[in-house]
C-alpha positions as CSV (number, residue, x, y, z in Angstrom):
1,X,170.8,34.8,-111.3
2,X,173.1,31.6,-111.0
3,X,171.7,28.4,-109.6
4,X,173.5,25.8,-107.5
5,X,173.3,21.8,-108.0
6,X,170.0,21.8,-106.3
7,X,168.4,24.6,-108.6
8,X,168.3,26.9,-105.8
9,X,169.1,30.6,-106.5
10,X,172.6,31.6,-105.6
11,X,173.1,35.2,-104.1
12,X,176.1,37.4,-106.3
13,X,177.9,38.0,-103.1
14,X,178.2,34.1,-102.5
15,X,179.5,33.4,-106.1
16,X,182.1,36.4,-106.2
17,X,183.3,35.5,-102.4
18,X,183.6,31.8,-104.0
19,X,185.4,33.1,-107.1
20,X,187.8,35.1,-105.0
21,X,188.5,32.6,-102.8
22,X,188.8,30.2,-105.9
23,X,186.5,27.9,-105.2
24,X,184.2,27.6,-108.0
25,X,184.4,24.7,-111.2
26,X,186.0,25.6,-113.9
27,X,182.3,26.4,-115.6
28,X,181.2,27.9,-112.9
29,X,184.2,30.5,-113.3
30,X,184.0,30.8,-116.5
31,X,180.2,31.8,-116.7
32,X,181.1,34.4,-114.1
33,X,183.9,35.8,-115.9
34,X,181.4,36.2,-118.7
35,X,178.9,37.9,-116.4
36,X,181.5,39.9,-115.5
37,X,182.4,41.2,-118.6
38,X,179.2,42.4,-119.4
39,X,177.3,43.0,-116.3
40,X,178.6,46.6,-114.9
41,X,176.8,46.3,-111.6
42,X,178.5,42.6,-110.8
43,X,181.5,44.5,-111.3
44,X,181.2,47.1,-109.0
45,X,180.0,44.2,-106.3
46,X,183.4,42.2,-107.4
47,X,185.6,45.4,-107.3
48,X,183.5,46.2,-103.4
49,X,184.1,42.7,-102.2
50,X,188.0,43.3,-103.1
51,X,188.2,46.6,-101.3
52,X,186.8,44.8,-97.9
53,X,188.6,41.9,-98.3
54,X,191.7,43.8,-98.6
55,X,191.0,46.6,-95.6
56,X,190.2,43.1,-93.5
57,X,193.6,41.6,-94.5
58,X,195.4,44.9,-93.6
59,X,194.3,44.4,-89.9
60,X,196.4,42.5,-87.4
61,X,195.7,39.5,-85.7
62,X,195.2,39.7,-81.9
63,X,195.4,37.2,-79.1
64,X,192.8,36.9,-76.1
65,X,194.4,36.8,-72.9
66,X,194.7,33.3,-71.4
67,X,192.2,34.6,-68.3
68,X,190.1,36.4,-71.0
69,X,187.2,34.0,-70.7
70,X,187.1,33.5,-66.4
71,X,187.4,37.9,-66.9
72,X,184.3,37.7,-68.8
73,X,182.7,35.4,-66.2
74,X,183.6,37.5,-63.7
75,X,182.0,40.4,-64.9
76,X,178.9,39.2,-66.0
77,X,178.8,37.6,-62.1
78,X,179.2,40.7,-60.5
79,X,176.9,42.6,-62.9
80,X,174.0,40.3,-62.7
81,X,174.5,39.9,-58.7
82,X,175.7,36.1,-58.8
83,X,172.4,35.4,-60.7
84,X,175.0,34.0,-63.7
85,X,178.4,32.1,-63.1
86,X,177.8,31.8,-59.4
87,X,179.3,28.8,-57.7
88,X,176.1,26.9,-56.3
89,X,174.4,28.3,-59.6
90,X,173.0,24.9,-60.3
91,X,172.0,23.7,-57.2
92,X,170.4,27.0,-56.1
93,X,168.0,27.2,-59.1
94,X,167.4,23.5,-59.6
95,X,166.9,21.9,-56.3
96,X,163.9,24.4,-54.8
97,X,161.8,22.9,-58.1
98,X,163.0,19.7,-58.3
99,X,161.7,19.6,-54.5
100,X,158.4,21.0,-55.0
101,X,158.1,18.6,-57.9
102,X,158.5,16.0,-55.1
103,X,156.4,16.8,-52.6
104,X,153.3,17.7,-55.3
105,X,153.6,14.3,-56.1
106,X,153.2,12.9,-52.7
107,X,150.4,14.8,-51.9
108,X,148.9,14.5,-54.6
109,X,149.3,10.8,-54.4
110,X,147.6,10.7,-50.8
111,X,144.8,12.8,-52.3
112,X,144.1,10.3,-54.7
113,X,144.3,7.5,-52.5
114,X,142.2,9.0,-49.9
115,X,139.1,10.3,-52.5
116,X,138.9,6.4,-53.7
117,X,135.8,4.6,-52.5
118,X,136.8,1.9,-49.8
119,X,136.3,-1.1,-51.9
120,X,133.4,-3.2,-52.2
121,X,132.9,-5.9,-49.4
122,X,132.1,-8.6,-51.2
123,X,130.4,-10.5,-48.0
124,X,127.7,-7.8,-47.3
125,X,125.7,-8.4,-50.6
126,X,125.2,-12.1,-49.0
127,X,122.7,-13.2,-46.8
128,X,123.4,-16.3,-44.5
């Protein structure tokens, strides 16, 4: 199997796409073409890859309509009950935690500041 730069194996499909699309180095292409020749399993991969490439090039190109992507947002709101794409989305999800977040740390603010010992007086420990 063909390594790249790094030494790293380089799958067949990868090297043939590459030589199809001609960009491999002009060793690179020529070690292939020797592979080719001699290897009849490469060339049944090659002589695949050529078939797909030219039943995908037989297809016609099609435009999305310019409301295509607000259609697909409108679907997926209705189908998921306005749990996706909904206008007050954000704030309906967000703000209940961000809230709670809030008021945990007040509360648990006071707790601490009411479980601390009063602090020392530093005038009882005296005697007149």
């Amino acid at each position: 199997m063909a390594t790249n730069d790094t030494g790293t194996p380089v799958d067949n499909a990868v090297r043939l796409s590459d030589y199809l699309d001609g960009e491999l180095s002009e060793q690179e292409r020529i070690e292939l073409e020797a592979e080719l020749e001699s290897d009849e399993g490469l060339q049944a991969e090659l002589l695949e890859l050529q078939k797909t490439l030219g039943a995908l090039q037989g297809l016609s190109s099609q435009v999305a309509p310019d409301d295509f992507v607000q259609d697909i947002e409108s679907k997926i709101r209705v189908r998921s009950r306005g749990r996706f794409f909904d206008d007050d989305f954000f704030y309906r999800t967000r703000m209940p935690y961000e809230l709670f977040a809030v008021v945990m740390f007040i509360l648990m603010g006071a707790m601490y500041f009411y479980a601390l010992p009063d602090a020392p007086n530093l005038g009882d420990d005296v005697l007149p």
